[in-house]
C-alpha positions in Angstrom: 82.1 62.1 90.0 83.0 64.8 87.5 85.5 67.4 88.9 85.0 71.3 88.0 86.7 74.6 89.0 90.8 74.4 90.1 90.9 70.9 90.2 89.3 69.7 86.8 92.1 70.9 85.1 94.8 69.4 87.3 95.5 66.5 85.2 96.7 68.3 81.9 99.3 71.0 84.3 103.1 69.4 84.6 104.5 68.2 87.3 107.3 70.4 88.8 107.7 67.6 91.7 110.9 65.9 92.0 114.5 66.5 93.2 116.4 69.4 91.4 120.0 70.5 90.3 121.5 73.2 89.2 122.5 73.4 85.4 125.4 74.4 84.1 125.8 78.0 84.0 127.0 78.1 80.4 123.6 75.7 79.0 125.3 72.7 77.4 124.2 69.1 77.2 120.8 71.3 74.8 120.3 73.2 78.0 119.2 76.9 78.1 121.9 79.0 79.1 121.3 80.1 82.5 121.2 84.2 83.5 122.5 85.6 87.2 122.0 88.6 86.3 123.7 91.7 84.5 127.2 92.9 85.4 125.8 96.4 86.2 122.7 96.7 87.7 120.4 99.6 86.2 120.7 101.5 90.0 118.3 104.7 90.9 120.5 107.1 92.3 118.9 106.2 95.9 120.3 102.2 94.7 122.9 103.6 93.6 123.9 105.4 96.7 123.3 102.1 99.1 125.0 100.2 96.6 127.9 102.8 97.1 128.0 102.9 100.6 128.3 99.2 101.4 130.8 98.6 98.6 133.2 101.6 100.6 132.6 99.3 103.5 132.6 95.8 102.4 134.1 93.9 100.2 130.7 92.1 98.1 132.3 89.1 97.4 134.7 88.5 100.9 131.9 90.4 103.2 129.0 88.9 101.2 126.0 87.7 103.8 125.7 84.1 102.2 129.3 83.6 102.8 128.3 83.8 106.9 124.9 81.4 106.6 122.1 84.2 105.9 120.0 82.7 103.5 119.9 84.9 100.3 115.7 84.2 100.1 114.5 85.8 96.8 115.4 85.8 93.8 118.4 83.9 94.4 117.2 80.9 95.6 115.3 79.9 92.3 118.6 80.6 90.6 120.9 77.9 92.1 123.9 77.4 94.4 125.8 75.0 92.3 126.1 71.5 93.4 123.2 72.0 96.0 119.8 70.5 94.9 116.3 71.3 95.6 112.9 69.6 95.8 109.0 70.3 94.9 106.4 69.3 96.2 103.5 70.0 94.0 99.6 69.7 95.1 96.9 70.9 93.8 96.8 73.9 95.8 100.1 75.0 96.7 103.5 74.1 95.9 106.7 73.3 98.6 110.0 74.3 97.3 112.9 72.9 99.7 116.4 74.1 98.9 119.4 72.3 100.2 121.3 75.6 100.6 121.0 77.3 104.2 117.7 74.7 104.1 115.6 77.3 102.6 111.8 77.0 102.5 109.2 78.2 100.2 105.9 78.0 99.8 103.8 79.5 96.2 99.9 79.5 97.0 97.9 79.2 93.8 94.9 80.7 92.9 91.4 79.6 92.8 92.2 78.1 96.7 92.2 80.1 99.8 95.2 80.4 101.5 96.6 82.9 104.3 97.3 86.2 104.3 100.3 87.6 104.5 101.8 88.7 107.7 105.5 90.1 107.5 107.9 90.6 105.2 110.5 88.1 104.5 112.9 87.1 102.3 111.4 84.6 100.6 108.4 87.0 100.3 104.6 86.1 99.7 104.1 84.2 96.4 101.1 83.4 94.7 100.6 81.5 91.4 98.5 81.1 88.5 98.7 78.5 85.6 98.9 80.0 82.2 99.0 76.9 80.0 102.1 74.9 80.5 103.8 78.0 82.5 103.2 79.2 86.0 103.4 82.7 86.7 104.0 83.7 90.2 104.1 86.7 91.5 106.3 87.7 94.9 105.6 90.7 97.4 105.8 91.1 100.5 109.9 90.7 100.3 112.2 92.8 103.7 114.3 95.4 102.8 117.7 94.5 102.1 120.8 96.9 102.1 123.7 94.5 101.7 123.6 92.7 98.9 124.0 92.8 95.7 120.5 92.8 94.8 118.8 95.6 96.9 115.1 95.8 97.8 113.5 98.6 99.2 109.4 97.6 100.6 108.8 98.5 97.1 110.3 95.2 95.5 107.9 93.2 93.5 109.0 89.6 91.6 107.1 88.1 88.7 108.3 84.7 87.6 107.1 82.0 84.7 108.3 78.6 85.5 108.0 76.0 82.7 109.7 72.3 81.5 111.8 71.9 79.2 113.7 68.4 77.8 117.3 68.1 77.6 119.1 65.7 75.0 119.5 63.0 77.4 115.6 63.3 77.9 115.6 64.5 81.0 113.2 67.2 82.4 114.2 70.8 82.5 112.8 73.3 84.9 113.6 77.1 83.4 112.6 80.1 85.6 112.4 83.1 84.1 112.6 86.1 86.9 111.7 89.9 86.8 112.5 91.7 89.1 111.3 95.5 89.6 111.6 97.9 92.3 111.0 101.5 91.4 113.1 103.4 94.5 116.2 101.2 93.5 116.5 100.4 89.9 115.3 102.2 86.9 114.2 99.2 85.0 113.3 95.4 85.6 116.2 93.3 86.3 115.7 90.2 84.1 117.6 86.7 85.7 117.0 82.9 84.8 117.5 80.3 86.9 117.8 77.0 85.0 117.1 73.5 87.0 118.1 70.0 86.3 116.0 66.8 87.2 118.1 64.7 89.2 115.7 62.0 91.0 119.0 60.4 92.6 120.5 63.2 94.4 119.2 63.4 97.6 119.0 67.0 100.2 121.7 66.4 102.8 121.9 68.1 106.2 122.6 71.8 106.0 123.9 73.4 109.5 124.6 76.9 109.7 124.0 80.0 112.0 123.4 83.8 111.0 125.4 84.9 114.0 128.2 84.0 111.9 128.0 87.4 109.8 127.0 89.2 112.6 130.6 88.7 114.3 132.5 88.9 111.1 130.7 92.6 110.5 131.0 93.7 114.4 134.7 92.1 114.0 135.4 94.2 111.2 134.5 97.5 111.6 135.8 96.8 115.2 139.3 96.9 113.4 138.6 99.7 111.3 138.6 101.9 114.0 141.7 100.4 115.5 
């Protein structure tokens, strides 16, 4: 049997399955250098007025939600908590991305398959993918508004990535994701981040227990005390 369409070409894509680490932030070891993200985000004055208000407050880094077990979602998640690994699961229609971290779930349908439609907004988001040689481009939409954190989205927030391989010096695979992120009502250009993966086939995804209500206490707890 001789395949055509989607699958035929199956054979000559890479293979993003396996078990995942976070590089080093600084590249080393012939690594790209990984990118969080610019100091200063380019803010609208509307992202810039949110921004405002929950820094006057918060404290980002004390009060941050991933501090109290709310999953960050996108684009954080393909940029690495270090020391917490991920896996892929990679078929020929779809690909499963399980992240250690707050045991977050992903799923990137790609085309030339059917697959659902989108329902609500999340924030992990809807992502769908297309091959363009050795890279796959996804695009994300569909992502929930998000006022408090660093990197706010209004419904507007759209996330193009191109995931390809890459081989370090000690021959092992490297998974580089280039992210763009745009959202017109909040920043006045695309925010450009990286998140760099290393293959680590021996590091297995532990048990992850944690519960939102968490945050929600430590934010009714505080401004409870601000108005002592």
């Amino acid at each position: 049997m001789t395949l055509t369409g989607p699958l035929a070409a199956q054979d000559s894509r890479p293979d993003f399955t396996g078990l995942w680490t976070p590089a080093p932030r600084s590249g080393g070891e012939g690594l790209p250098q990984a990118i969080r993200g610019p100091r200063e985000f380019p803010y609208t004055e509307l992202g810039r007025s949110l921004w405002d208000a929950y820094a006057s407050e918060f404290d980002p880094v004390v009060d941050a939600p991933g501090r109290f077990c709310v999953h960050p979602g996108m684009p954080s998640v393909m940029i690495g908590t270090p020391t917490f690994p991920m896996e892929i699961f990679q078929r020929p229609h779809d690909i499963t991305i399980f992240n250690e971290a707050y045991y977050q779930y992903r799923k990137i349908y790609l085309e030339g398959f059917d697959r659902p439609e989108p329902i609500l907004p999340t924030r992990m988001g809807y992502a769908v993918g297309r091959w363009e040689g050795d890279t796959l481009v996804v695009e994300t939409s569909y992502l929930s508004e998000r006022g408090m954190v660093r990197t706010i989205m209004s419904d507007e927030a759209r996330i193009v990535e191109r995931i390809h391989l890459e081989t370090a010096e000690d021959g092992r695979k490297v998974l580089v994701d280039d992210i763009t992120f745009t959202d017109p009502k909040i920043y006045t250009e695309p925010v450009v981040m990286r998140g760099v993966w290393l293959e680590s086939p021996d590091t297995p995804i532990m048990e992850y227990i944690c519960s939102q209500n968490m945050f929600d206490e430590h934010i009714n707890n505080k401004r409870a005390a601000g108005q002592e």
